[in-house]
N, CA, C and O of each residue as an XYZ file, in Angstrom:
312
protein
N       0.488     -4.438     40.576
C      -0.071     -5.074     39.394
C      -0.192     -4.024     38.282
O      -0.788     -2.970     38.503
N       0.439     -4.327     36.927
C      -0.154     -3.534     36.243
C      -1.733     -3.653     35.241
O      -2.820     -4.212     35.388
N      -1.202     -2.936     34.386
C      -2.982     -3.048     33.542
C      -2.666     -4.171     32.720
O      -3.546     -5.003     32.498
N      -1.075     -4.353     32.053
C      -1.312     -5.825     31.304
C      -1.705     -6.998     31.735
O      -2.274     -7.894     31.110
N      -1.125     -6.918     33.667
C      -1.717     -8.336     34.097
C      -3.077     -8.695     34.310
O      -3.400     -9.845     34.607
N      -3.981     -7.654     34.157
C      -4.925     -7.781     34.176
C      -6.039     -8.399     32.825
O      -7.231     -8.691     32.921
N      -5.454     -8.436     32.030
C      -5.382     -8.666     30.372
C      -5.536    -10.425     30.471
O      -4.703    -10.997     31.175
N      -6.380    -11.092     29.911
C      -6.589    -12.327     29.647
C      -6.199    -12.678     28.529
O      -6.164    -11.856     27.613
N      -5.790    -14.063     28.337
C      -4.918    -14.796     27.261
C      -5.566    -14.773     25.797
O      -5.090    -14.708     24.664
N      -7.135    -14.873     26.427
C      -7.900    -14.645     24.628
C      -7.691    -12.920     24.760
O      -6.791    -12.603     23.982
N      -8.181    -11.827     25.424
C      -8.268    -10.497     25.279
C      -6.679    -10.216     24.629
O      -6.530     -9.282     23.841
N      -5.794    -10.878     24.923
C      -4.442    -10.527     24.274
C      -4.260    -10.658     23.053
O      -3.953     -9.735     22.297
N      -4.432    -11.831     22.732
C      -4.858    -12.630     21.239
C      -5.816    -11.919     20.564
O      -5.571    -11.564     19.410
N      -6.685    -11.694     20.990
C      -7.752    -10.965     20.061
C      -7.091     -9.615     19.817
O      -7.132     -9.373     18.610
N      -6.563     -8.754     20.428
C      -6.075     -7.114     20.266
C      -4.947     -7.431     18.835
O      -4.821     -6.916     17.725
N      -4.118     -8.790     19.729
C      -3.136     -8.804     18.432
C      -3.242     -8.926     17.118
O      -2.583     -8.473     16.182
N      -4.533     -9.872     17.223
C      -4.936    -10.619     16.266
C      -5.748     -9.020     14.874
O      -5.869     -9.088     13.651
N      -6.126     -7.775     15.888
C      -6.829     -7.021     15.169
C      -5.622     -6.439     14.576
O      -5.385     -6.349     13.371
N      -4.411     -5.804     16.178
C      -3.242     -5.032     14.988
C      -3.118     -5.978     14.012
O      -4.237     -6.480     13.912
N      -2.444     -6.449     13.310
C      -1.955     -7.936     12.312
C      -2.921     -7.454     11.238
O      -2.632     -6.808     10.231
N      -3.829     -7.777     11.536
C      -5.547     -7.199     10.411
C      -4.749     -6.013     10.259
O      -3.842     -6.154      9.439
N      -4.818     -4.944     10.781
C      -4.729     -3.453     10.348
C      -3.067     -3.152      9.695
O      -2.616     -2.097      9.249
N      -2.506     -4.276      9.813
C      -1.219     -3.968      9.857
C      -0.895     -4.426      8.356
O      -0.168     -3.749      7.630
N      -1.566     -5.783      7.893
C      -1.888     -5.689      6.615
C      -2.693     -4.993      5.684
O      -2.384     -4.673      4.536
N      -4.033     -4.735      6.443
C      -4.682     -3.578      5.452
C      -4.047     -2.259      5.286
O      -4.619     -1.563      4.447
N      -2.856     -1.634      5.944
C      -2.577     -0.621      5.744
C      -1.205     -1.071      4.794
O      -0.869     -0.080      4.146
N      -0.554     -1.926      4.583
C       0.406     -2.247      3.470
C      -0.021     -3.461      1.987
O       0.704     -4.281      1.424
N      -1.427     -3.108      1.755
C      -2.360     -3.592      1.156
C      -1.771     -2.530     -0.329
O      -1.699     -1.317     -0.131
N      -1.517     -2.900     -1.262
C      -1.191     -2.443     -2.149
C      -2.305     -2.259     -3.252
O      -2.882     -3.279     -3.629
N      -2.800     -0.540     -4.027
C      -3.408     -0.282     -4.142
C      -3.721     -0.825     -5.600
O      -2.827     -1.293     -6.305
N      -5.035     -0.737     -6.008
C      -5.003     -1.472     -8.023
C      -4.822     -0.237     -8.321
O      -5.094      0.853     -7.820
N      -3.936     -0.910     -9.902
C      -3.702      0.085    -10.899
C      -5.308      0.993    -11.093
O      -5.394      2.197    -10.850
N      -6.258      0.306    -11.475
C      -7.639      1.148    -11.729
C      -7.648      2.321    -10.671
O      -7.733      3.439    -11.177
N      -7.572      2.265     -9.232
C      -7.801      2.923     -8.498
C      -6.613      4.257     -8.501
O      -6.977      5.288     -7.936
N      -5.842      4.243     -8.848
C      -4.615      4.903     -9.478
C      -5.010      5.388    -10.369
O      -5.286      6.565    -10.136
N      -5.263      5.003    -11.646
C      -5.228      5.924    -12.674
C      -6.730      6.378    -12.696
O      -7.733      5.706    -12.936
N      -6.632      7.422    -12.446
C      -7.770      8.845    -11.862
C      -8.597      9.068    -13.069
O      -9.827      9.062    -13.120
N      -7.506      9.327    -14.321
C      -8.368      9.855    -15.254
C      -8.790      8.838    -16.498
O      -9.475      9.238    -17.439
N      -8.334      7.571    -16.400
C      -8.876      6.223    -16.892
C      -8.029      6.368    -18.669
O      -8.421      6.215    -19.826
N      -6.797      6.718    -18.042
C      -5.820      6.859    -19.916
C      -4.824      5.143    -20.143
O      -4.312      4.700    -21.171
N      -4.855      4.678    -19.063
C      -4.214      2.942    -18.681
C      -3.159      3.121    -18.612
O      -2.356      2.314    -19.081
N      -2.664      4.599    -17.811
C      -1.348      4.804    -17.721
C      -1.298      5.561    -15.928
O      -2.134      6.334    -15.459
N      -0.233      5.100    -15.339
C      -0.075      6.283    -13.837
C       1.053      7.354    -14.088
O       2.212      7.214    -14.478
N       0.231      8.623    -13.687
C       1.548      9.982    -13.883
C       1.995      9.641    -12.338
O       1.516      8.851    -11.525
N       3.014     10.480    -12.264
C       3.693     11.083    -11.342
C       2.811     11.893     -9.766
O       2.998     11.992     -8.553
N       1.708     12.357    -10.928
C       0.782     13.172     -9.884
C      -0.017     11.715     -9.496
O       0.021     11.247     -8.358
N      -0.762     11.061    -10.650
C      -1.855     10.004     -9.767
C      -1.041      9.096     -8.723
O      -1.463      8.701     -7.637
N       0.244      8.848     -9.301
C       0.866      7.801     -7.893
C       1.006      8.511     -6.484
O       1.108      7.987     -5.375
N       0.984      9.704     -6.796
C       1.077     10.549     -5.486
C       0.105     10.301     -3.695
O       0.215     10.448     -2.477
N      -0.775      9.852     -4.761
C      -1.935      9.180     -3.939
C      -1.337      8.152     -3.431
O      -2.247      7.541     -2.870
N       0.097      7.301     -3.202
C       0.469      6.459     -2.732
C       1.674      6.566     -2.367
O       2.737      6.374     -2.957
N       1.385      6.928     -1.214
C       3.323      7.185     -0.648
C       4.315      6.121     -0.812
O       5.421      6.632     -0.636
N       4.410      4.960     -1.051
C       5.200      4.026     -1.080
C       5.355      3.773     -3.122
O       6.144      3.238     -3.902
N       4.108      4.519     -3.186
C       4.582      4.241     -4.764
C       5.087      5.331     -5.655
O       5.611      5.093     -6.743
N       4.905      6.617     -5.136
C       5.431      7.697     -4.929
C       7.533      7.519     -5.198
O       8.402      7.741     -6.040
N       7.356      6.991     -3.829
C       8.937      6.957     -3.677
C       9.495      5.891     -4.493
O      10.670      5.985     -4.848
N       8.632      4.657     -4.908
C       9.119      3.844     -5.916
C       9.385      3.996     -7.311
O      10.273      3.417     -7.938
N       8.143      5.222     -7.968
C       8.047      5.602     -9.069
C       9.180      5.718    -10.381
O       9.196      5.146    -11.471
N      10.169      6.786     -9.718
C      11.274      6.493    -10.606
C      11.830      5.359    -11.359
O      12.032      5.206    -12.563
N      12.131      4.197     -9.784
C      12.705      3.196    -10.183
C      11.585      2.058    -11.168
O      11.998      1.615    -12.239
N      10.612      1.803    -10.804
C       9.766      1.415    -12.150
C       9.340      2.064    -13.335
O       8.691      1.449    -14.182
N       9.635      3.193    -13.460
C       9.403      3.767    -15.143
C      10.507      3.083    -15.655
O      11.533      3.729    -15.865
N      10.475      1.925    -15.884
C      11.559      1.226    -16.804
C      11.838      2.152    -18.253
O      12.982      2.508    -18.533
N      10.926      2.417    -18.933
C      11.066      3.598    -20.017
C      11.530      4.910    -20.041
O      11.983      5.504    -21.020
N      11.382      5.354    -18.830
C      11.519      6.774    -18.304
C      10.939      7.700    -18.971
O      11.642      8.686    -19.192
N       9.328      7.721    -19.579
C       8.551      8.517    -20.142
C       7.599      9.258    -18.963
O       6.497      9.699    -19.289
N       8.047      9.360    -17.682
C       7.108      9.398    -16.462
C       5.901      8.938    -16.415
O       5.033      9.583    -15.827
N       5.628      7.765    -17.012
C       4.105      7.598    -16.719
C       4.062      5.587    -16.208
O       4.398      5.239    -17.340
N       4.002      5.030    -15.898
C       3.759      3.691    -15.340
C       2.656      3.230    -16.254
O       1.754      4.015    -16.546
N       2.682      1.772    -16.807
C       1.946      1.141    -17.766
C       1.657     -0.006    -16.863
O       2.435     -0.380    -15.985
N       0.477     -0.560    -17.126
C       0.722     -1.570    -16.374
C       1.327     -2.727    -16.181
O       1.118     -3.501    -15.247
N       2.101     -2.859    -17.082
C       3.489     -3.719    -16.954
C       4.453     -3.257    -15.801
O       4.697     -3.777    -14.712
N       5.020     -1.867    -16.521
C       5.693     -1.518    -15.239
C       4.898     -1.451    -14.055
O       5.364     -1.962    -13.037
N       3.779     -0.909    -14.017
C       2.905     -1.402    -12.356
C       3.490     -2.342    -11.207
O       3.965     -2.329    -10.071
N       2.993     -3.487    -12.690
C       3.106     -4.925    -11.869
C       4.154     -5.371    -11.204
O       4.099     -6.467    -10.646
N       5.393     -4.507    -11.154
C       6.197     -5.074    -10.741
C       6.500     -3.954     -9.376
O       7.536     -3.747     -8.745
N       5.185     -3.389     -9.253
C       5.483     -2.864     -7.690
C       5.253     -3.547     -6.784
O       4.219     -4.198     -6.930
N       5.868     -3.729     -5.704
C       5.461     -4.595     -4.376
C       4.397     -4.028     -3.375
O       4.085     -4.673     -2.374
């Protein structure tokens, strides 16, 4: 027998049910406010840094290419 068979149909459900929770809170996409650090209504290069996925997106949304994210361009991060 292993340790999963020992595992009941709600105890399964419930574990899954928490990854799923954590699995969205960790691809929970962050607000612009919480981003811009120094409150100018713009994200540098350095404040997105604080977000690895927005980090690597950065380039491709500076639609302007002035390095800084407005919140227009923001909004169109996923």
């Amino acid at each position: 027998m292993t340790r999963f068979s020992r595992m009941t149909v709600p105890a399964v459900l419930a574990s899954l049910g928490i990854l799923a929770a954590g699995s969205a809170l960790a691809q929970a996409k962050p607000s612009f406010e919480s981003l811009d650090k120094n409150g100018d209504g713009k994200i540098s290069l350095s404040e997105a840094s604080n977000d690895d996925a927005l980090f690597v997106a950065f380039k491709s949304l500076d639609s302007n290419k002035d390095g800084e994210l407005t919140r227009e361009e923001f909004a169109k991060y996923k």
